[in-house]
LOKOLDO-967412 format. One record per atom (N, C-alpha, C): residue in three letters; x, y, z. Coordinates in nm, 3 decimals. Layout:
+---------+---------+---------+---------+
: residuo :    east :   north :      up :
+---------+---------+---------+---------+
:     ALA :       X :       Y :       Z :
...
+---------+---------+---------+---------+
//
This chain:
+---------+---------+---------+---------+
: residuo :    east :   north :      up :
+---------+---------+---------+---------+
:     UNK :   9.194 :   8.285 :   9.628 :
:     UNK :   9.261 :   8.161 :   9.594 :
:     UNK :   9.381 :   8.135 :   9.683 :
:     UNK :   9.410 :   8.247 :   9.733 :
:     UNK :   9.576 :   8.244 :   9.803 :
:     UNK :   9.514 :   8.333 :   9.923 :
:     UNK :   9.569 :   8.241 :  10.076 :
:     UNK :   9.559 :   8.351 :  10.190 :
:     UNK :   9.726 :   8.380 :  10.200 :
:     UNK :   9.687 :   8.485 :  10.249 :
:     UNK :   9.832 :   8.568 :  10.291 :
:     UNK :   9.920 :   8.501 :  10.372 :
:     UNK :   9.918 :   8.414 :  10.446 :
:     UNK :   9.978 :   8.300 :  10.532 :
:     UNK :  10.093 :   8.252 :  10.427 :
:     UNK :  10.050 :   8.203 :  10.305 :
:     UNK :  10.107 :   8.113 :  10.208 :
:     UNK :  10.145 :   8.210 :  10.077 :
:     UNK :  10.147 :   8.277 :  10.067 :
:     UNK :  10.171 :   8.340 :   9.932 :
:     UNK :  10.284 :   8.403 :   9.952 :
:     UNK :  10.370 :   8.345 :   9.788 :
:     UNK :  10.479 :   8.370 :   9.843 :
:     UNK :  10.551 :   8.575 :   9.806 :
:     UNK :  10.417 :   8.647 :   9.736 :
:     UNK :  10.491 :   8.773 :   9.749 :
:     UNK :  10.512 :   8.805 :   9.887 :
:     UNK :  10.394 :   8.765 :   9.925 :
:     UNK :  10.369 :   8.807 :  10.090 :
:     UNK :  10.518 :   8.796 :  10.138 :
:     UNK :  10.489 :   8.644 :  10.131 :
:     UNK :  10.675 :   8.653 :  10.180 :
:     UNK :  10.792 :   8.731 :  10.126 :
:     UNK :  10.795 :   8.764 :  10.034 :
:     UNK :  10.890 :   8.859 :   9.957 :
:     UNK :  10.901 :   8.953 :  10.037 :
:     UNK :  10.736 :   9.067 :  10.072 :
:     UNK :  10.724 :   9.154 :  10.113 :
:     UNK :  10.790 :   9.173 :  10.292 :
:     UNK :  10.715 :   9.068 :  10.295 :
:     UNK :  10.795 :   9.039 :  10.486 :
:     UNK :  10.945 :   9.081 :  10.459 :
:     UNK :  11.024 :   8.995 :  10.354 :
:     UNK :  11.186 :   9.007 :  10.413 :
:     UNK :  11.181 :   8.834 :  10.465 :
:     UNK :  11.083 :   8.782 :  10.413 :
:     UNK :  11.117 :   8.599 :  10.473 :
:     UNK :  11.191 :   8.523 :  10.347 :
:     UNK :  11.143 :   8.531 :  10.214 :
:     UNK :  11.199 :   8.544 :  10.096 :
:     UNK :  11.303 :   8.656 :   9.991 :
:     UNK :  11.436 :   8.589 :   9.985 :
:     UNK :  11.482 :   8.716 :   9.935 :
:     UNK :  11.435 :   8.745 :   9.797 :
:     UNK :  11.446 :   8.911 :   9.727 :
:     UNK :  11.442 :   8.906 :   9.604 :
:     UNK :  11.531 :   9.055 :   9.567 :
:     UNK :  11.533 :   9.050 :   9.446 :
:     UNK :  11.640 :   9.154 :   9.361 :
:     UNK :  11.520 :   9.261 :   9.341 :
:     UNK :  11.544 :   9.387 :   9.479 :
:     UNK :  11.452 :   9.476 :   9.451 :
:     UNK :  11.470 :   9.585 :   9.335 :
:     UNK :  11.345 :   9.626 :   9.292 :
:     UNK :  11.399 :   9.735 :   9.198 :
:     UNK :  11.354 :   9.857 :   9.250 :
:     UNK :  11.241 :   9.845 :   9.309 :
:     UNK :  11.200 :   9.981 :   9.388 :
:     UNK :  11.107 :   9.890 :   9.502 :
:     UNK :  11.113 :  10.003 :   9.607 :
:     UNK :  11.020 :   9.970 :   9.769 :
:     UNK :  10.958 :  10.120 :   9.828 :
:     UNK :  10.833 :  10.163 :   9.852 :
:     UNK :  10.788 :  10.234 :   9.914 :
:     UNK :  10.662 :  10.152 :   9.994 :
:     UNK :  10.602 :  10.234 :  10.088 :
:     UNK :  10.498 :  10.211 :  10.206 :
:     UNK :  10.396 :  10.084 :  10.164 :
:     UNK :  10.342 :  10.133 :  10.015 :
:     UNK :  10.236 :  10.027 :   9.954 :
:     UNK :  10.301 :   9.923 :   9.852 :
:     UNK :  10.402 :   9.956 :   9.772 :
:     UNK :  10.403 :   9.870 :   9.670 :
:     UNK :  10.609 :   9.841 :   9.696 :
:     UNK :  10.609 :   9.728 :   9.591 :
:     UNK :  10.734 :   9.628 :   9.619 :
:     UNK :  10.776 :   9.634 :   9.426 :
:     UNK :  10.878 :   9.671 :   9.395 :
:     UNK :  10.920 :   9.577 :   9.252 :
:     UNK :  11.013 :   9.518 :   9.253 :
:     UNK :  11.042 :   9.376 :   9.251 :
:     UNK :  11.169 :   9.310 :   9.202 :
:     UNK :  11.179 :   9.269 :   9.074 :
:     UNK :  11.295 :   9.179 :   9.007 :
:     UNK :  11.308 :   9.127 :   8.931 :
:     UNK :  11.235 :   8.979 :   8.918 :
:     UNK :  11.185 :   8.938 :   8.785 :
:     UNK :  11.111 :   8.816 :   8.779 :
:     UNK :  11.238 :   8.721 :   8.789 :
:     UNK :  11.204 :   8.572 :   8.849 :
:     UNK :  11.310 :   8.469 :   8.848 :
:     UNK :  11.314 :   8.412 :   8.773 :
:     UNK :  11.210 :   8.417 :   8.668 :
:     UNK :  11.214 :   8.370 :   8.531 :
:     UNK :  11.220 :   8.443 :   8.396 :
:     UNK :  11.315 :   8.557 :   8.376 :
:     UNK :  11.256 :   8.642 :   8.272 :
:     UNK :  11.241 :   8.595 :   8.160 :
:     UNK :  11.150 :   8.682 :   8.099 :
:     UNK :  11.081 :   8.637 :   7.951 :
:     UNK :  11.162 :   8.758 :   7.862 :
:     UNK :  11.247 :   8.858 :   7.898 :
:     UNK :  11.287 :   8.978 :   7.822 :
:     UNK :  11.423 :   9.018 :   7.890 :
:     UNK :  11.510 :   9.090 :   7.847 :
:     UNK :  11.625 :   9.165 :   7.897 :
:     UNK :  11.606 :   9.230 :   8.034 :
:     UNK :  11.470 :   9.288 :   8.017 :
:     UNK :  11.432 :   9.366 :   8.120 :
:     UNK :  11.294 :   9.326 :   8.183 :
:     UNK :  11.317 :   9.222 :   8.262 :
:     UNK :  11.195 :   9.182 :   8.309 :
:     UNK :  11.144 :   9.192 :   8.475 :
:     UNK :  11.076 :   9.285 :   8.486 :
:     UNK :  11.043 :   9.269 :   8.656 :
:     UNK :  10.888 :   9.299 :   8.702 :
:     UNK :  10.828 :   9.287 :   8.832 :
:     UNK :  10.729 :   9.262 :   8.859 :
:     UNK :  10.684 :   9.388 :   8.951 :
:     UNK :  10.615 :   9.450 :   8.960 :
:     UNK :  10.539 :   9.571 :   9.055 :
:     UNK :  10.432 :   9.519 :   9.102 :
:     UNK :  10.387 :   9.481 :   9.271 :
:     UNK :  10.320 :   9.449 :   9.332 :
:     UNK :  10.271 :   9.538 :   9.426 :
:     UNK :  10.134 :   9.571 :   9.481 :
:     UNK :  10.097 :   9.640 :   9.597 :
:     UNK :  10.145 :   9.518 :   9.746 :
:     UNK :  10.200 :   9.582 :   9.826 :
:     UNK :  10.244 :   9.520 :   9.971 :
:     UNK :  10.127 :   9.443 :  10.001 :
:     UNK :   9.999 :   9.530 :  10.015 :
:     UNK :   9.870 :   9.471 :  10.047 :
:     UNK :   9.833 :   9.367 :   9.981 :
:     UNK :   9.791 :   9.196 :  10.004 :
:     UNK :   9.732 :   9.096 :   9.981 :
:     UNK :   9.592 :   9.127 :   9.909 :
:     UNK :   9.624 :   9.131 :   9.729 :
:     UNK :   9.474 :   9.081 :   9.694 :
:     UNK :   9.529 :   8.989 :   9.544 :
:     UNK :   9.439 :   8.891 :   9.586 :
:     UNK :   9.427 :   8.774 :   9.454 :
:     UNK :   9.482 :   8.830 :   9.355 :
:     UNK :   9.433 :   8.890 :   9.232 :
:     UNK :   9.408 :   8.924 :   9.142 :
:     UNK :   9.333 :   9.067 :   9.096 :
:     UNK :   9.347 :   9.101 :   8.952 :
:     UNK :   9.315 :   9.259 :   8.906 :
:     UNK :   9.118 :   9.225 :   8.913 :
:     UNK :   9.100 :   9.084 :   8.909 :
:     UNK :   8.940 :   9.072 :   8.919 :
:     UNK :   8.889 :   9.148 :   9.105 :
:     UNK :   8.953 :   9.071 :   9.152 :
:     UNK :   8.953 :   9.125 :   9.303 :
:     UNK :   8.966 :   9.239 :   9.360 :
:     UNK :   8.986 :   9.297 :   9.289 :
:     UNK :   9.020 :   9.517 :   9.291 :
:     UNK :   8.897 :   9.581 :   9.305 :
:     UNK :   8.864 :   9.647 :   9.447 :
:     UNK :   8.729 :   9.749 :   9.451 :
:     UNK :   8.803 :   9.878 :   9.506 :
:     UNK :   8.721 :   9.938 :   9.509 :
:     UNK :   8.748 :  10.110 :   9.515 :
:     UNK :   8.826 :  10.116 :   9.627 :
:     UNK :   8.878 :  10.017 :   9.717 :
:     UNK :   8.995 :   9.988 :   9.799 :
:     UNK :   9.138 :  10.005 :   9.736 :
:     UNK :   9.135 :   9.954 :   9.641 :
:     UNK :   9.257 :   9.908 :   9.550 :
:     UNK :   9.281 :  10.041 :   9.468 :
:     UNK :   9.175 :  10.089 :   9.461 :
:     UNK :   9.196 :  10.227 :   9.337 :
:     UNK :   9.277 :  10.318 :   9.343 :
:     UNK :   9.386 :  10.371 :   9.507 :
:     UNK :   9.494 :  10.466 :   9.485 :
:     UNK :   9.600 :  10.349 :   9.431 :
:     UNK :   9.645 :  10.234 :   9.522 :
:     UNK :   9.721 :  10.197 :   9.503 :
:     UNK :   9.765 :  10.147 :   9.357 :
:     UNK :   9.624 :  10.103 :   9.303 :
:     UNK :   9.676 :  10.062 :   9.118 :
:     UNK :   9.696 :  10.236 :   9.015 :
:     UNK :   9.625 :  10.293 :   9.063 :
:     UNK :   9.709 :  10.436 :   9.029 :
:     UNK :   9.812 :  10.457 :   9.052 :
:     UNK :   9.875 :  10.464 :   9.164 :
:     UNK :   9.988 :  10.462 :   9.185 :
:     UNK :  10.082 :  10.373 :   9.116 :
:     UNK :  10.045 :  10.225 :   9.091 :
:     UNK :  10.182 :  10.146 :   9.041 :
:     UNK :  10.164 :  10.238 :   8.893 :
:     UNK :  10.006 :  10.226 :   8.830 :
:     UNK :  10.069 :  10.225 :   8.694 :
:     UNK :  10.177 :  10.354 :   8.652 :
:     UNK :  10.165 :  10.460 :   8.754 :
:     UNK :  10.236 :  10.590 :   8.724 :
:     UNK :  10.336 :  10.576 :   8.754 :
:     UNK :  10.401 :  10.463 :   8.836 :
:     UNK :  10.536 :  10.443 :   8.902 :
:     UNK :  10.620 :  10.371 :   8.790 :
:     UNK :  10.521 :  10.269 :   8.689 :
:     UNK :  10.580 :  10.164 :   8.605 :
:     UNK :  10.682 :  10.240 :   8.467 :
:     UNK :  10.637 :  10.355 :   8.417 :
:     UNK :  10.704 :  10.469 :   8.285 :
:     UNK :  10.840 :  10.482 :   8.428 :
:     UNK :  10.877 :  10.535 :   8.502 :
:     UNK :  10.929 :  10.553 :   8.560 :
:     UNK :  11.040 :  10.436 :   8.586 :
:     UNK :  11.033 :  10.335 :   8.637 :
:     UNK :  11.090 :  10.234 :   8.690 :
:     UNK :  11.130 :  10.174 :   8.533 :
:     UNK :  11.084 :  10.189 :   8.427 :
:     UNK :  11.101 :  10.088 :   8.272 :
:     UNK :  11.195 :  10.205 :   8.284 :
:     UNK :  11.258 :  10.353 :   8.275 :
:     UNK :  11.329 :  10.410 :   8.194 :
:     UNK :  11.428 :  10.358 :   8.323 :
:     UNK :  11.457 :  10.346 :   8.426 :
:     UNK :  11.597 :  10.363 :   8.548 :
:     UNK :  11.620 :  10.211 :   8.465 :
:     UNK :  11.558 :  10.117 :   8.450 :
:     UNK :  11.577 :  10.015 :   8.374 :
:     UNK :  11.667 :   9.999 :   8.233 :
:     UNK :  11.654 :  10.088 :   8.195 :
:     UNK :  11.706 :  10.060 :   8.072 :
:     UNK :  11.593 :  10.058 :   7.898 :
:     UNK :  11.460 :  10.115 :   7.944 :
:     UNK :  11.376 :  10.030 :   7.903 :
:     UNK :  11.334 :  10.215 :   7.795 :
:     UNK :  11.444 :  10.301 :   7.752 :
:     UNK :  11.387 :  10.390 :   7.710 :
:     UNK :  11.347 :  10.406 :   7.527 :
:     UNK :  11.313 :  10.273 :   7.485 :
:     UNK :  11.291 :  10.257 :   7.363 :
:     UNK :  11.102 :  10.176 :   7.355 :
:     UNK :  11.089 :  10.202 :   7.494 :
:     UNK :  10.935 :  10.169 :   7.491 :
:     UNK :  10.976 :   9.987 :   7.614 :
:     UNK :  10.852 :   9.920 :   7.627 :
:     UNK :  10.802 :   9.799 :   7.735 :
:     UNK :  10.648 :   9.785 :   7.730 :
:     UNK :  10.653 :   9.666 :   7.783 :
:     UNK :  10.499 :   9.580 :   7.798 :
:     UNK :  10.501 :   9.622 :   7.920 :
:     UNK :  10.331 :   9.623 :   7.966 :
:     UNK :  10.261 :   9.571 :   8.058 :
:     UNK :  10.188 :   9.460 :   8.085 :
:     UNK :  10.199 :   9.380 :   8.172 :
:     UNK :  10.121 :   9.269 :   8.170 :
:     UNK :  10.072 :   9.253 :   8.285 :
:     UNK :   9.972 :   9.251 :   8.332 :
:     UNK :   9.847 :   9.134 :   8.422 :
:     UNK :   9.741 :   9.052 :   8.386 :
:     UNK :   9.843 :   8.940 :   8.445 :
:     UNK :   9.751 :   8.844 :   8.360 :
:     UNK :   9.674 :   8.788 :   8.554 :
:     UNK :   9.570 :   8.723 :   8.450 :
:     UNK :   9.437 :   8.740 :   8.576 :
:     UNK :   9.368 :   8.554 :   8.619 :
:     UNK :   9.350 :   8.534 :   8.704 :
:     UNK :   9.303 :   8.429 :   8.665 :
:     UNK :   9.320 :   8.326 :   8.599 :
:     UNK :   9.321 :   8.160 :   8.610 :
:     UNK :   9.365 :   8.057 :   8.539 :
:     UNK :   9.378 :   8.096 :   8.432 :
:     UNK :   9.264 :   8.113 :   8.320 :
:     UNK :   9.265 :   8.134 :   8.188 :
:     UNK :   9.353 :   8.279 :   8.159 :
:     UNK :   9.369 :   8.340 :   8.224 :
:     UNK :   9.459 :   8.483 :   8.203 :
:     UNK :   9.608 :   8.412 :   8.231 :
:     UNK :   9.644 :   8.286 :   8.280 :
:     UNK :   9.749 :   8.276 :   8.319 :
:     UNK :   9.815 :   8.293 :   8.385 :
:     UNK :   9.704 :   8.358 :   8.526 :
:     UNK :   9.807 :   8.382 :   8.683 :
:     UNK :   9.848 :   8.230 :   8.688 :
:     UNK :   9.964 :   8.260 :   8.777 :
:     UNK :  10.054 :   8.133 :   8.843 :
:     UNK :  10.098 :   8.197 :   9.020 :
:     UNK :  10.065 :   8.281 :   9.016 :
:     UNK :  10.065 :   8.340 :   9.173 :
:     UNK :   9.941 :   8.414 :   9.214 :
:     UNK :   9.857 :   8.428 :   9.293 :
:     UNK :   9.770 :   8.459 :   9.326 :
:     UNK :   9.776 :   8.591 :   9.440 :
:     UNK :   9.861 :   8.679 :   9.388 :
:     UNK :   9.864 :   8.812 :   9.466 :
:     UNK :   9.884 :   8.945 :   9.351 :
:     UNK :   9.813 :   8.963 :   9.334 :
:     UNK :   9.794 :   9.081 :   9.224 :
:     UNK :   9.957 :   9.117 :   9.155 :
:     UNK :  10.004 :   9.102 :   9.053 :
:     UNK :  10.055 :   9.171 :   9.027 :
:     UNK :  10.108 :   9.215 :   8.894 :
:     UNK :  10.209 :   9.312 :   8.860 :
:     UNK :  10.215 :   9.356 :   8.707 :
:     UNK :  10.354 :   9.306 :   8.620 :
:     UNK :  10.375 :   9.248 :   8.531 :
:     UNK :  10.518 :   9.242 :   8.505 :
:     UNK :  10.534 :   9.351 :   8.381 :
:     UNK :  10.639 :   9.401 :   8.402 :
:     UNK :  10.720 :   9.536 :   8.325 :
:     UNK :  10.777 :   9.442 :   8.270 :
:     UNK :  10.839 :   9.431 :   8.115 :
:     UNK :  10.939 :   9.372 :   8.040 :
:     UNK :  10.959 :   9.472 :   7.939 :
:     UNK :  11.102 :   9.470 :   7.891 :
:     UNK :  11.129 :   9.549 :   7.799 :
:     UNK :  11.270 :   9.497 :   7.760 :
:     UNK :  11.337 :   9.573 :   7.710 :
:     UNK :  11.509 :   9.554 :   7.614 :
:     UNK :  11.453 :   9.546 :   7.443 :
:     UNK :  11.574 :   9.466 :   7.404 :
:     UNK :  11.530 :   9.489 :   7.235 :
:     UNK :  11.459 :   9.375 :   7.230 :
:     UNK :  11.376 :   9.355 :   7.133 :
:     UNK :  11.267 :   9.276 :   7.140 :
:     UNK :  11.320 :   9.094 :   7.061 :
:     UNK :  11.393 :   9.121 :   6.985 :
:     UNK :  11.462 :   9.036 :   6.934 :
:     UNK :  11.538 :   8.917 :   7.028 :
:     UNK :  11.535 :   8.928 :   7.158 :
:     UNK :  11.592 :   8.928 :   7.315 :
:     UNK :  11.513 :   8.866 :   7.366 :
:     UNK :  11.390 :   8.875 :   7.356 :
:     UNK :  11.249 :   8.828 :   7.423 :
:     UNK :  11.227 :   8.723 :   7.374 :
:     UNK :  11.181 :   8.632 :   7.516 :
:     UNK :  11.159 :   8.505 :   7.506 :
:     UNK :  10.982 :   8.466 :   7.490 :
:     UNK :  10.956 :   8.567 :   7.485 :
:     UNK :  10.800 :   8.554 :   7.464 :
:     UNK :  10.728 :   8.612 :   7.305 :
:     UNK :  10.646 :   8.571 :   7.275 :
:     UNK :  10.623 :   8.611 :   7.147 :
:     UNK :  10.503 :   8.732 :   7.207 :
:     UNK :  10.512 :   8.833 :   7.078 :
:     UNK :  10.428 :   8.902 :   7.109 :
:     UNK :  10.329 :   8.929 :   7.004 :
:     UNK :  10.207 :   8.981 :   7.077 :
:     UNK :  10.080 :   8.980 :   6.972 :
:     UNK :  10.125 :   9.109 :   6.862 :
+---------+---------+---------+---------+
//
């Protein structure tokens, strides 16, 4: 849906767009969301350009290992040691609004949260 030309993690990732990092290694990027829905709201992306979690083949398989083991990690330096969501949402009907794979971490006290939860 999105080439890498135009998308704007891509740009994040370049250094063409700034953002409020929370962690950076070789494959993956986390900043803060610009819209949070929670106290503690931020996003974990692989560097590498793919659509969506539908778009993931056995290419993708260290790197989404890797975020999800990085995400317990990055929620507690956060602040987030009373528990947090995971979310990828996928596709129109899943509610992507960016088209480069990625995860949002939210957490704080829940009472705080601007999103309702199931």
């Amino acid at each position: 849906m999105n080439s890498q030309d135009n998308c704007i993690f891509c740009k994040i990732v370049a250094g063409q767009i700034p953002s409020r990092k929370v962690y950076e290694d070789d494959e993956m990027m986390a900043f803060h969301d610009i819209h949070p829905k929670a106290p503690v709201h931020f996003l974990l992306i692989p560097k590498s350009h793919v659509d969506s979690l539908a778009d993931c083949g056995p290419g993708e398989q260290a790197v989404l290992a890797k975020m999800m083991l990085k995400v317990p990690e990055l929620a507690r330096v956060a602040g987030c040691g009373n528990g947090f969501r995971t979310v990828i949402n996928t596709g129109p009907d899943g509610g992507q609004e960016v088209y480069h794979l990625h995860l949002h971490v939210l957490g704080g006290p829940r009472n705080q949260w601007k999103v309702p939860l199931p």
